[in-house]
Short mmCIF file of the C-alpha atoms (twelve columns), coordinates in Angstrom:
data_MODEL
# 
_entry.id   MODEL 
# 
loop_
_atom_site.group_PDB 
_atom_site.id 
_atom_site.type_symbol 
_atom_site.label_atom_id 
_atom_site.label_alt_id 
_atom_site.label_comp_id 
_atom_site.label_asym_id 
_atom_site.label_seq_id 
_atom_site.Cartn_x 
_atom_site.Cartn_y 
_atom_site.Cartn_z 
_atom_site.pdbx_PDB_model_num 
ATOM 1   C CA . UNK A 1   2.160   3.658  -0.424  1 
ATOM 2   C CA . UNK A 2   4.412   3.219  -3.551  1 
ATOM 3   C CA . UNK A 3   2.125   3.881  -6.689  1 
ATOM 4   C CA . UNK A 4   3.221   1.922  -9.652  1 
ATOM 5   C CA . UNK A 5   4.085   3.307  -13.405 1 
ATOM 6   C CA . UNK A 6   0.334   3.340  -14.362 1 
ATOM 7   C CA . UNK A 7   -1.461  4.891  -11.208 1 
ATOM 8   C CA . UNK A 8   1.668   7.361  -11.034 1 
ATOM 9   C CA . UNK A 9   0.854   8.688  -14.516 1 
ATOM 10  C CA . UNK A 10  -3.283  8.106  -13.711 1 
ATOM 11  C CA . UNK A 11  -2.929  10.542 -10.724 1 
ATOM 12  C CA . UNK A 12  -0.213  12.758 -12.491 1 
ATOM 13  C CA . UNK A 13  -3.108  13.187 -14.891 1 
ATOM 14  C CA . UNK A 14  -6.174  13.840 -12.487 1 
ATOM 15  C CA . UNK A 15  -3.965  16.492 -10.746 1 
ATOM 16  C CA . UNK A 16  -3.344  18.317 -13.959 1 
ATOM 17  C CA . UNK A 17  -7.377  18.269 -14.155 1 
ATOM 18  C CA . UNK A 18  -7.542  19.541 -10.857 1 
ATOM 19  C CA . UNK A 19  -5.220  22.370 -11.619 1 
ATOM 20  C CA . UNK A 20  -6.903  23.505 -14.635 1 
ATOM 21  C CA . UNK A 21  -10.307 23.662 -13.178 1 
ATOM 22  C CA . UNK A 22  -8.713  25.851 -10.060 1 
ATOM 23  C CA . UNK A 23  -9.459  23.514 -7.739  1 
ATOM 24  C CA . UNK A 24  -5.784  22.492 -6.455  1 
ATOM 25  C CA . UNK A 25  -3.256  25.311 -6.076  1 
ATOM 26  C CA . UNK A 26  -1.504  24.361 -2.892  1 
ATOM 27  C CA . UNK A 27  1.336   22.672 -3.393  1 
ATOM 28  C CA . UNK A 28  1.600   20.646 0.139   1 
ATOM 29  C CA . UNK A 29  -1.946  19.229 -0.817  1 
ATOM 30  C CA . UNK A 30  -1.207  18.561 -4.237  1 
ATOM 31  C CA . UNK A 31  2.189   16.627 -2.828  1 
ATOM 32  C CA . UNK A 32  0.057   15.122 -0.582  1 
ATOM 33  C CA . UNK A 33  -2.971  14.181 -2.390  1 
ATOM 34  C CA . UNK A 34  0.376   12.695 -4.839  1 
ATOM 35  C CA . UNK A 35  1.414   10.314 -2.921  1 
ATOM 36  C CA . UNK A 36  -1.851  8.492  -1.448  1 
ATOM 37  C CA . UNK A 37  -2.400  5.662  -4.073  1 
ATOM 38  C CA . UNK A 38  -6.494  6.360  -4.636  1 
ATOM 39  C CA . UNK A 39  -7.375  2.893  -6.750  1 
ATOM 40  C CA . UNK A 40  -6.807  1.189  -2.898  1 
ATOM 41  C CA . UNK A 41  -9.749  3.402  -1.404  1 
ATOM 42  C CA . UNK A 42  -12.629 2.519  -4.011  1 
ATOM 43  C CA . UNK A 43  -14.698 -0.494 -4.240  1 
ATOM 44  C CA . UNK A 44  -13.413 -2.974 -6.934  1 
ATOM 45  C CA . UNK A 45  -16.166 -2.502 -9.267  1 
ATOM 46  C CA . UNK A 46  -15.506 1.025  -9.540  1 
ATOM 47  C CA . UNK A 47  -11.715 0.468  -9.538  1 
ATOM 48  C CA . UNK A 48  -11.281 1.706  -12.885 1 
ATOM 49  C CA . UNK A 49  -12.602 5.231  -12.291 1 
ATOM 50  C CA . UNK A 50  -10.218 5.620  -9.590  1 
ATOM 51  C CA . UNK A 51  -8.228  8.353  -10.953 1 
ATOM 52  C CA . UNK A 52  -11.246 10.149 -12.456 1 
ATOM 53  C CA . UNK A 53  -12.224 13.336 -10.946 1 
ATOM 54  C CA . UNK A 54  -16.049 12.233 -9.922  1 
ATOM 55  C CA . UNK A 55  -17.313 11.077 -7.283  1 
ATOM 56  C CA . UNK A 56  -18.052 7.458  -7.024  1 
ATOM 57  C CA . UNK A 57  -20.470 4.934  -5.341  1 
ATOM 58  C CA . UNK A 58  -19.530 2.902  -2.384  1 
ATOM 59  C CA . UNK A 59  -22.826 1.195  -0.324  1 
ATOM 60  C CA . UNK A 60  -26.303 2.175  0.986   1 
ATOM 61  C CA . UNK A 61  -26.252 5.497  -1.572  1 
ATOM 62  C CA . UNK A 62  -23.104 6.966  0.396   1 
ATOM 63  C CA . UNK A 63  -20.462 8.057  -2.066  1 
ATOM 64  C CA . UNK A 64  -16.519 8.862  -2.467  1 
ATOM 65  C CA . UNK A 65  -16.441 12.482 -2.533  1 
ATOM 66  C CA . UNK A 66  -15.010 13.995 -6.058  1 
ATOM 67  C CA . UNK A 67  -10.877 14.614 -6.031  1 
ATOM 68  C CA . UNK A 68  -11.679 18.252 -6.943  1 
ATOM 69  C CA . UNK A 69  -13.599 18.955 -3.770  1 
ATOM 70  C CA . UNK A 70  -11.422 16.626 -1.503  1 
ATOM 71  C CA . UNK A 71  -8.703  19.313 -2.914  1 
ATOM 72  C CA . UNK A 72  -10.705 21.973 -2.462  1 
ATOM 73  C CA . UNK A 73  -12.239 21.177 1.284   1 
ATOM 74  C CA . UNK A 74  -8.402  20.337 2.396   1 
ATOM 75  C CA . UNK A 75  -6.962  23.376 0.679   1 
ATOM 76  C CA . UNK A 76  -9.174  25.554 2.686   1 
ATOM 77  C CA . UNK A 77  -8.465  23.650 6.144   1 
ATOM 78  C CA . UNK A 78  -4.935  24.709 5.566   1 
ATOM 79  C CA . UNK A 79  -3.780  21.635 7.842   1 
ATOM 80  C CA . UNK A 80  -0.397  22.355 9.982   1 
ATOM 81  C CA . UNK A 81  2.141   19.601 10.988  1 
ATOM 82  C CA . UNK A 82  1.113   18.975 14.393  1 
ATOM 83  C CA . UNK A 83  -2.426  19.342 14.194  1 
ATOM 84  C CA . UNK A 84  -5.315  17.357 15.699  1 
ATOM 85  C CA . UNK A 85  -7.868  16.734 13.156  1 
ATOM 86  C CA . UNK A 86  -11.279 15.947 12.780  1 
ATOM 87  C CA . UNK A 87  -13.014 13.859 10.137  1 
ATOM 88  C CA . UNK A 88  -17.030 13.710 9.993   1 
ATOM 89  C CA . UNK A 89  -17.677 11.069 7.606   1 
ATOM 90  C CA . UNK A 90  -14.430 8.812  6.316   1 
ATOM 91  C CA . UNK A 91  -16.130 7.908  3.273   1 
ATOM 92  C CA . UNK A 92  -13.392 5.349  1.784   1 
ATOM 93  C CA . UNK A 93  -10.689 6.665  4.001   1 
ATOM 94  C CA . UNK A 94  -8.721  8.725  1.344   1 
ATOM 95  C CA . UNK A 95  -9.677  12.282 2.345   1 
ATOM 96  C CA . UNK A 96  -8.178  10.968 6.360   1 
ATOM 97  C CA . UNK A 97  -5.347  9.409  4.449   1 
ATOM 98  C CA . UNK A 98  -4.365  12.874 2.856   1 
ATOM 99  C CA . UNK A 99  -4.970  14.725 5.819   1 
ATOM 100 C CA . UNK A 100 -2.699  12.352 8.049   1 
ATOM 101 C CA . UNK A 101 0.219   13.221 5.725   1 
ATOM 102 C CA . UNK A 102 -0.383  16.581 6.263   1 
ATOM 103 C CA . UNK A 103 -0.793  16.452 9.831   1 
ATOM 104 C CA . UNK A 104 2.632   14.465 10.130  1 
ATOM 105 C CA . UNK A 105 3.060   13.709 13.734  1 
ATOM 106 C CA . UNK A 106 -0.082  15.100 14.371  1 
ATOM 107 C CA . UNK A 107 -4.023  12.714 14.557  1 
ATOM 108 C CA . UNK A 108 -6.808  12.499 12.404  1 
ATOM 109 C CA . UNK A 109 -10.126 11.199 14.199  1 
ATOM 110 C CA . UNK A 110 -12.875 10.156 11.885  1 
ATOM 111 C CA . UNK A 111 -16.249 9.695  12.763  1 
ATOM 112 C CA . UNK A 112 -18.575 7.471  10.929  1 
ATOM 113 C CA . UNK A 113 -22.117 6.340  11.206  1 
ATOM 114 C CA . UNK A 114 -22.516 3.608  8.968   1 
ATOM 115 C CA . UNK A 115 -20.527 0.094  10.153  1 
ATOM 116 C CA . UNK A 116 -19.782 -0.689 6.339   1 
ATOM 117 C CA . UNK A 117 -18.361 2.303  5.702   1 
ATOM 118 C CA . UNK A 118 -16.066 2.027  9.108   1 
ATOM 119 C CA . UNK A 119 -14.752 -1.059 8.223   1 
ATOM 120 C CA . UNK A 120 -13.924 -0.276 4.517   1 
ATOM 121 C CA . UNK A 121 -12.101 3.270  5.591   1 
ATOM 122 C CA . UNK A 122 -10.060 0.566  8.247   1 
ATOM 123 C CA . UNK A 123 -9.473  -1.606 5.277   1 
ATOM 124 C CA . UNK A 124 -8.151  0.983  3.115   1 
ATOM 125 C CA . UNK A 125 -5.897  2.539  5.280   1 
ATOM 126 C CA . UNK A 126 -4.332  -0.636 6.189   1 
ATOM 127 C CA . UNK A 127 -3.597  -1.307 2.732   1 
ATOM 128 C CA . UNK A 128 -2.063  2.283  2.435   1 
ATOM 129 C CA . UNK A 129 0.104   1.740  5.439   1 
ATOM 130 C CA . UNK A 130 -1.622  4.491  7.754   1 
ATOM 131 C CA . UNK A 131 -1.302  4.622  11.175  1 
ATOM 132 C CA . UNK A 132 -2.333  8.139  12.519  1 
ATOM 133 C CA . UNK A 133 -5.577  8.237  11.829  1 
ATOM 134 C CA . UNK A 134 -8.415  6.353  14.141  1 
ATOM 135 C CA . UNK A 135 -11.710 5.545  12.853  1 
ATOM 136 C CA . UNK A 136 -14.838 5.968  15.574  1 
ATOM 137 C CA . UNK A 137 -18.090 4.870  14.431  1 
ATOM 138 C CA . UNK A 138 -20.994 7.026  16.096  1 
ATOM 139 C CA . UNK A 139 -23.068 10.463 15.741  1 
ATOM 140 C CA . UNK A 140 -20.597 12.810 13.627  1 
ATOM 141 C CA . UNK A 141 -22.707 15.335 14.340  1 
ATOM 142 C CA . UNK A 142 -22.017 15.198 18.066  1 
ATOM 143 C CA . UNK A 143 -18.299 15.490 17.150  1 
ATOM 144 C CA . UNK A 144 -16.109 13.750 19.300  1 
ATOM 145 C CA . UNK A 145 -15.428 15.527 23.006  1 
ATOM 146 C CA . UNK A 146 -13.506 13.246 24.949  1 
ATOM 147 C CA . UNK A 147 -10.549 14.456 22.106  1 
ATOM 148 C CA . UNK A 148 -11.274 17.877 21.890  1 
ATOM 149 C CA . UNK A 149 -10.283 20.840 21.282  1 
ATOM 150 C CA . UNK A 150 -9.534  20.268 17.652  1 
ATOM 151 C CA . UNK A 151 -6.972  22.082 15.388  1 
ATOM 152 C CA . UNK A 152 -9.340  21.370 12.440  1 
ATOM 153 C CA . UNK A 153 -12.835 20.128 11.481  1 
ATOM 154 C CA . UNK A 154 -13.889 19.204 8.472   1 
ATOM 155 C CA . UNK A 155 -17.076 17.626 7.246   1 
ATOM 156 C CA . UNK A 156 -18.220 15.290 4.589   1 
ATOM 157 C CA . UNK A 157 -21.870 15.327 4.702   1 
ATOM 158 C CA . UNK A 158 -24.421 18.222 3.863   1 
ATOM 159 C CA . UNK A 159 -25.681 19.812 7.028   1 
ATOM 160 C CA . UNK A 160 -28.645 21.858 7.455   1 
ATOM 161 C CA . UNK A 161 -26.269 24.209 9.658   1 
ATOM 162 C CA . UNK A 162 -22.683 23.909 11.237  1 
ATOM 163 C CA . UNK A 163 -23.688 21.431 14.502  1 
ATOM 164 C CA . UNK A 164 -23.383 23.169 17.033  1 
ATOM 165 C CA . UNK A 165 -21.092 20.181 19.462  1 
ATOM 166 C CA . UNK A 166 -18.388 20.808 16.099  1 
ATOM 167 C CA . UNK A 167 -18.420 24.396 17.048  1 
ATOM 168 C CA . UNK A 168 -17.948 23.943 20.609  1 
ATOM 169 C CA . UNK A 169 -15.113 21.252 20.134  1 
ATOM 170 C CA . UNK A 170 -13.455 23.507 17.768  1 
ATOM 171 C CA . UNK A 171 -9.929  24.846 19.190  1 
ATOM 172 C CA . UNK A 172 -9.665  29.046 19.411  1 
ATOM 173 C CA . UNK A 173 -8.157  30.011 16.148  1 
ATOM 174 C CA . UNK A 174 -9.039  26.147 14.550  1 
ATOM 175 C CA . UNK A 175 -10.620 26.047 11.139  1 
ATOM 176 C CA . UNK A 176 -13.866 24.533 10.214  1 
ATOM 177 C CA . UNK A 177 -15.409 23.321 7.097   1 
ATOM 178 C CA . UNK A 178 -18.589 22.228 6.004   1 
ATOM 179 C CA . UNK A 179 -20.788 21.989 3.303   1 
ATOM 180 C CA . UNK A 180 -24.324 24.034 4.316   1 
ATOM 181 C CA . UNK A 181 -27.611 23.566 2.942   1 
ATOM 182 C CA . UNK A 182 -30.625 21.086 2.043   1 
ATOM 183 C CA . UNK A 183 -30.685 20.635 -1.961  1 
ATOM 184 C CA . UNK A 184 -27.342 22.244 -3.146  1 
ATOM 185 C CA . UNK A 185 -25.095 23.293 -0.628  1 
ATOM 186 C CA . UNK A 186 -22.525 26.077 0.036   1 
ATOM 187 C CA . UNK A 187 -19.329 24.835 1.169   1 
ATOM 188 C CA . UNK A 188 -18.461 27.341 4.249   1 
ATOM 189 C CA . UNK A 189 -14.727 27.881 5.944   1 
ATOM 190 C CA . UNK A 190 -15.316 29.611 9.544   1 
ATOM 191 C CA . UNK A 191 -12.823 30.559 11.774  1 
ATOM 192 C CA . UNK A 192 -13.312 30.564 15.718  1 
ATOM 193 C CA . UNK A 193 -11.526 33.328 17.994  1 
ATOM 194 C CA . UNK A 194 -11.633 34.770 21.084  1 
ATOM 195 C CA . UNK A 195 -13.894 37.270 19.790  1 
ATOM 196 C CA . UNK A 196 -16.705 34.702 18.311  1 
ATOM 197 C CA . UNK A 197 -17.110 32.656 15.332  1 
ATOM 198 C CA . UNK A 198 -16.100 34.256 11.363  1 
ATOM 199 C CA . UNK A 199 -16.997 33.174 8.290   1 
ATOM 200 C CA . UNK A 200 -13.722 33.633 5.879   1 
ATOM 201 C CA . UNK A 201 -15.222 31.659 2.567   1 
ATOM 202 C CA . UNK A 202 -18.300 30.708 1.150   1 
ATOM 203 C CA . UNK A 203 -18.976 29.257 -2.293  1 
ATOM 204 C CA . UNK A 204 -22.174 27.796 -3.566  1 
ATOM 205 C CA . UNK A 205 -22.736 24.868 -6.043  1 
ATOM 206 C CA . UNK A 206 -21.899 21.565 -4.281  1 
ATOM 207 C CA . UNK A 207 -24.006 18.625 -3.542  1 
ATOM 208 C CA . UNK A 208 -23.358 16.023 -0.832  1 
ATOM 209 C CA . UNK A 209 -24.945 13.020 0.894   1 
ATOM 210 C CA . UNK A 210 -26.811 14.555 4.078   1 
ATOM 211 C CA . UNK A 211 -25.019 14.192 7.503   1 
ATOM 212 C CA . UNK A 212 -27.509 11.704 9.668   1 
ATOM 213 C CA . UNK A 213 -27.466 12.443 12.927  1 
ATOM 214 C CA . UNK A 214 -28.760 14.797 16.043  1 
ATOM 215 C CA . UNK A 215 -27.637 17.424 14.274  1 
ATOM 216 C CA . UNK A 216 -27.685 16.479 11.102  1 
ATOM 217 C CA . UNK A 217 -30.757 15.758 8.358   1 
ATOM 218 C CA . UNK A 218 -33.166 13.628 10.989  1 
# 
């Protein structure tokens, strides 16, 4: 995953963005997010804007979620070596990528319901030289429960409210985030315990494709 002059100084730049707009303040992710070469997870007609913190198109109105809120979402997953992880939505692959350096020895599971996307994520991560993270196509919103408990969940897609099979697969003291909400969405961090389910964060102003799904927007 060598980045060359250029892309070194491209991402160099787009995490100095990050930083100033608050966004990326932990420095595992920002070592992480550092080291995954981001021009080989966007389509080629986009390939120019790879280092630019916006989101960008991919196929069938799905997009590449914006650096600043990859940053953000994996910031507040505060991902362990070790842990098992799981993905709802792999978009291009980059937001698995990061989180399999952060997991180290750990595994990322990604679920995706569009084929394109599925294949594209595969792609990617090939080309990056990843190997612990395994893409499923299916339901997202059902989660994955032949794998769980998970250490972490984090979703991709707007839901209309945490699914409740995420919840259940969710490991007692694992992490969850999601971003909540029809139009504009709050981006929500819960915590499960022994003791029930806590909310720890909650900030408004984010828009996202809608999850599809059983749980998800119909």
């Amino acid at each position: 995953m060598d980045l060359d002059d250029v892309n070194k100084k491209r991402i160099e730049n787009l995490i100095k963005i990050m930083k100033v707009k608050g966004f990326l303040t932990d420095g595992k992710v920002e070592e992480a997010i550092s080291k995954v070469p981001r021009h080989l997870f966007v389509p080629s007609d986009v390939i120019k804007y790879a280092y630019e913190d916006e989101s960008l198109p991919t196929q069938n109105g799905q997009t590449i979620s914006q650096p600043s809120v990859v940053a953000r979402m994996t910031e507040w997953l505060d991902v362990k070596k070790g842990n098992k992880v799981l993905e709802i939505g792999c978009g291009s692959g980059w937001q698995s990528a990061i989180l399999s350096l952060l997991v180290g020895d750990g595994k990322v599971f990604s679920i995706e319901i569009s084929s394109f996307l599925v294949e594209f994520a595969k792609k990617n991560l090939a080309k990056a030289g990843i190997k612990n993270v395994e893409i499923i196509q299916g339901d997202g919103s059902l989660g994955l429960p032949e794998k769980s408990p998970f250490d972490r969940i984090i979703v991709t897609a707007a839901c209309p409210e945490f699914p409740k099979p995420l919840v259940e697969q969710l490991s007692i003291d694992g992490l969850l985030v999601s971003p909540v909400g029809e139009f504009m969405q709050s981006m929500i961090l819960l915590k499960k315990t022994k003791e029930g389910i806590v909310e720890l964060k909650r900030e408004l102003g984010y828009s996202f494709v809608p999850l599809k799904g059983k749980f998800g927007f119909q």
